[in-house]
C-alpha positions in Angstrom: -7.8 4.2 -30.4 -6.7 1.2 -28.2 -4.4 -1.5 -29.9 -6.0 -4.6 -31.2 -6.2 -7.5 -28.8 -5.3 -5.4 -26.1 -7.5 -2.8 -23.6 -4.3 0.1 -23.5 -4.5 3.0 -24.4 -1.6 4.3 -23.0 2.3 3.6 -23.7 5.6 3.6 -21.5 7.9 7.1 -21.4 11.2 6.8 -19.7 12.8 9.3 -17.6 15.9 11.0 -19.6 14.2 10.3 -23.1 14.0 13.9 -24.4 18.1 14.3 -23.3 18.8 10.6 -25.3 21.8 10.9 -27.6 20.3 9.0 -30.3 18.0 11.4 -30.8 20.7 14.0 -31.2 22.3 11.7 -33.5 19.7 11.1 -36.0 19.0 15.2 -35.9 22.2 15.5 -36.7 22.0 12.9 -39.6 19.0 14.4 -40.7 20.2 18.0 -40.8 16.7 19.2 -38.4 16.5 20.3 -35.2 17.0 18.4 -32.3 13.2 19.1 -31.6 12.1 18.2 -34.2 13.2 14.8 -34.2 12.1 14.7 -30.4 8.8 15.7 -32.3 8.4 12.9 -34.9 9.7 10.3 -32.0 7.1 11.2 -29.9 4.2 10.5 -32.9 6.1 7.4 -33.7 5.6 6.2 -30.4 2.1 7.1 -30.4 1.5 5.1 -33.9 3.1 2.2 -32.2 1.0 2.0 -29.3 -2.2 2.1 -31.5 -1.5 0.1 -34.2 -4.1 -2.2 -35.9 -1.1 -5.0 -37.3 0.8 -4.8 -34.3 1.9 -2.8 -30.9 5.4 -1.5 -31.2 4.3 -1.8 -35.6 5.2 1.9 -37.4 4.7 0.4 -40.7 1.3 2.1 -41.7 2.2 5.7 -40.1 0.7 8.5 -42.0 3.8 10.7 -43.0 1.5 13.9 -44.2 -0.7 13.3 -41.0 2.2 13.5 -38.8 3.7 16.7 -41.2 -0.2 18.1 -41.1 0.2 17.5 -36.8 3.4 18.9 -36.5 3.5 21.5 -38.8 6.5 20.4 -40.6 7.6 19.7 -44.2 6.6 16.1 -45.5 10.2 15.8 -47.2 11.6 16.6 -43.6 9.1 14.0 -41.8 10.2 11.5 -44.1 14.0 12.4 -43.7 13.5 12.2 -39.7 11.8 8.7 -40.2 14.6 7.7 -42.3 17.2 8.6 -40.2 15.4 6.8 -37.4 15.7 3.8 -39.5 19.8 4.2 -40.6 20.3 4.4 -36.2 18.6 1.1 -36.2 15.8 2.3 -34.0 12.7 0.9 -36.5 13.6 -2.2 -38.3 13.0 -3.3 -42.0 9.9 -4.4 -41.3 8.8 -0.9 -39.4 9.0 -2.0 -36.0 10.2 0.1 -33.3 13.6 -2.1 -32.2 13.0 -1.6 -28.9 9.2 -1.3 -28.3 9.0 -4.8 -26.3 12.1 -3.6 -23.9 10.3 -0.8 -22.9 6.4 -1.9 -23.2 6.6 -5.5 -21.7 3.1 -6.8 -23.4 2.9 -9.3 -20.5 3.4 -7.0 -17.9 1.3 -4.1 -18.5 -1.8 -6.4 -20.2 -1.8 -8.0 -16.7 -1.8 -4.7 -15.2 -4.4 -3.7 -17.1 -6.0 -6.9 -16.5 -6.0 -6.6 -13.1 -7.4 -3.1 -12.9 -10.3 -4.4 -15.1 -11.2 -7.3 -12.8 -11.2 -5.0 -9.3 -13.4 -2.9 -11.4 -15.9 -5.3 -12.4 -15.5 -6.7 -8.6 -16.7 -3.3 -7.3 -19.5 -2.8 -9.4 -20.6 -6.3 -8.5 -20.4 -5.9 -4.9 -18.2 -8.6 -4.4 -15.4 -9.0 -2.3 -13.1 -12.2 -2.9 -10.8 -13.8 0.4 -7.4 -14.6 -0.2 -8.9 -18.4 -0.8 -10.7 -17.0 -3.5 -14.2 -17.5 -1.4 -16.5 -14.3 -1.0 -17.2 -14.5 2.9 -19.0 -12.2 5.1 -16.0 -11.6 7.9 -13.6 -10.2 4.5 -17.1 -8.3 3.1 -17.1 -6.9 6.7 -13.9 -5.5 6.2 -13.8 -4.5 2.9 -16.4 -2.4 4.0 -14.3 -1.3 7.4 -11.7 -0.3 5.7 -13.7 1.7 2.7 -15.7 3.4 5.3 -12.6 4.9 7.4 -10.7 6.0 4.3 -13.7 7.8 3.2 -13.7 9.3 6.6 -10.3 9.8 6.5 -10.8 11.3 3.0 -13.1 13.4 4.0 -11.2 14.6 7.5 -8.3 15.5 5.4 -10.6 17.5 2.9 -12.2 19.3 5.9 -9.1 20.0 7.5 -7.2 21.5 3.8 -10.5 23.4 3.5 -10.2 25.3 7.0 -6.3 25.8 6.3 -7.2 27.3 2.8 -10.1 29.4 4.5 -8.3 30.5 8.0 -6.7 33.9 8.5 -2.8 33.4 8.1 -0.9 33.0 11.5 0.1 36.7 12.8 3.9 37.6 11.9 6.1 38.9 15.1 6.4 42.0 13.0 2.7 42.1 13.1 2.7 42.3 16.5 5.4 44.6 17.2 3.6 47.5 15.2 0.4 46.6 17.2 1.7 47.3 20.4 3.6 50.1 19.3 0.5 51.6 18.2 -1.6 50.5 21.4 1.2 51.5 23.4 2.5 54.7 22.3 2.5 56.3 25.1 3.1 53.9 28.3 7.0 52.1 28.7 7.9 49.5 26.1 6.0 46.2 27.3 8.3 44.1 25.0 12.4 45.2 25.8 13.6 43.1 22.6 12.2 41.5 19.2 13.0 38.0 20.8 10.2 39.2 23.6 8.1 39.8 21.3 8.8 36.4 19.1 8.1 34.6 22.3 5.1 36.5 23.6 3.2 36.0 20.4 4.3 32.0 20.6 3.3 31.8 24.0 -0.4 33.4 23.0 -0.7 31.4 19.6 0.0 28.1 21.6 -3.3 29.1 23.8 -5.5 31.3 21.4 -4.4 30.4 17.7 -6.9 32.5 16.2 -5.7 35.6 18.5 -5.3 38.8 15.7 -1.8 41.1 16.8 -4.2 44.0 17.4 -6.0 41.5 20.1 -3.2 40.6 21.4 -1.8 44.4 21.7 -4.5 45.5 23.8 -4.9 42.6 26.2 -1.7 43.0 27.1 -1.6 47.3 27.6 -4.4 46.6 29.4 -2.8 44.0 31.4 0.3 46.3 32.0 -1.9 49.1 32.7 -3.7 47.9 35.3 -0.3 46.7 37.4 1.6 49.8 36.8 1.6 50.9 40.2 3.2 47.4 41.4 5.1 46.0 38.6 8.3 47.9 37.7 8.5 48.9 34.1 11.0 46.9 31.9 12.4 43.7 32.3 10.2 42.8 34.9 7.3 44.1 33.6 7.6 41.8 29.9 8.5 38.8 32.5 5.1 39.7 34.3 3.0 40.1 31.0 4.7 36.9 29.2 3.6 34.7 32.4 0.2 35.7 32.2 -0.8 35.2 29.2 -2.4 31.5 30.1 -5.0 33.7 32.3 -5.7 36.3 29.7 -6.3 34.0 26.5 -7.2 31.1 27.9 -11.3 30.2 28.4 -13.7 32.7 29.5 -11.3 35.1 29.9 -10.6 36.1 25.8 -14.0 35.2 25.5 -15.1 37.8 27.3 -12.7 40.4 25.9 -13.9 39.6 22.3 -17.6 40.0 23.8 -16.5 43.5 24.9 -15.2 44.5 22.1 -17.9 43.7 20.0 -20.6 45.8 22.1 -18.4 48.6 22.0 
């Protein structure tokens, strides 16, 4: 339930409150666990923000409601609260001491405010110029700049859906075993791992959706076919890495993949 007077339903947490010394303090003072008195914080926080007298107000917290919640003792609830009081953190009249430090009514009801007025803007259809006039020229581009975002929105969800759906990259180790299992027999086409690394970036650069097994055979066909004039080796992974833009590129993978699907 929202406070009175105000549209909030939600309340201010600061980074480094669970680590706070005070609440180590009043644990200790209290004899309980440190969580526990984290615990009974957090639901007098919580009371605060909802109260019907007064946000920040702890005055009308239910002790066996919070005991019933937490599944805790009422004496130790009570004992918690108490020591809560003694550290100066609620005040004799069962405020929390520091409630409009850290939940600034002005700033956060204007935020709140605001968010309700753009809200009631948009269902209206209205769009409001900086001079506080509705024209068509800032209606215009209201609706510009909605329209690309929702393309934009909708781009980036296409393109998350296709990286989420696509076949992982292949792995130079990938490749390696592919050719040494197209290649068995016929002279090392790759002399090194670094020839490999760089034939596989060379192909992915052209033909990102090339498989390793792909690429193994296209190139031990590629080396088979100039055996007779390109010396095994060095020469022959130089050969094989430079042609790769003729045998992924266009028609020419195309037509591999056509091939191999017939077969």
């Amino acid at each position: 339930m929202a406070a009175r007077g105000t549209s909030l339903n939600w309340y201010r947490v600061y980074h480094g409150m669970p680590s706070d010394s005070k609440l180590g303090l009043v644990a200790s003072r209290a004899g309980v666990l440190r969580g526990h008195a984290l615990a009974v914080w957090l639901c007098l926080l919580d009371q605060a923000s909802q109260s019907e007298a007064e946000r920040g107000s702890v005055a009308e917290i239910d002790a066996d409601q919070v005991a019933y919640m937490l599944e805790f003792d009422r004496s130790e609830i009570d004992t918690i609260i108490e020591a809560f009081r003694d550290k100066g953190m609620i005040d004799a009249a069962g405020h929390l001491t520091a409630w409009e430090k850290r939940n600034p009514v002005r700033e956060d009801a204007s935020a709140a405010r605001t968010r309700e007025y753009r809200k009631r803007q948009k269902e209206a259809g209205n769009v409001t110029g900086s001079d506080g006039v509705v024209t068509q020229s800032d209606a215009a581009v209201t609706r510009g700049d909605t329209t690309r975002r929702l393309e934009e929105s909708r781009g980036d969800k296409k393109r998350k859906e296709t990286s989420s759906s696509s076949t992982p990259p292949p792995t130079t180790t990938a490749l390696a075993n592919a050719l040494n299992a197209r290649n068995a027999t016929g002279p090392p086409i790759c002399q090194s791992d670094q020839d490999v690394a760089l034939l596989l970036e060379r192909v992915l650069e052209i033909e990102p959706t090339a498989r390793p097994e792909e690429i193994a055979d296209m190139v031990t066909r590629k080396a088979a076919a100039v055996a007779g004039s390109v010396a095994a080796g060095a020469a022959l992974t130089a050969y094989i890495i430079g042609s790769v833009p003729t045998m992924f590129s266009g028609e020419e993978f195309a037509k591999y993949r056509r091939e191999v699907a017939a077969a």
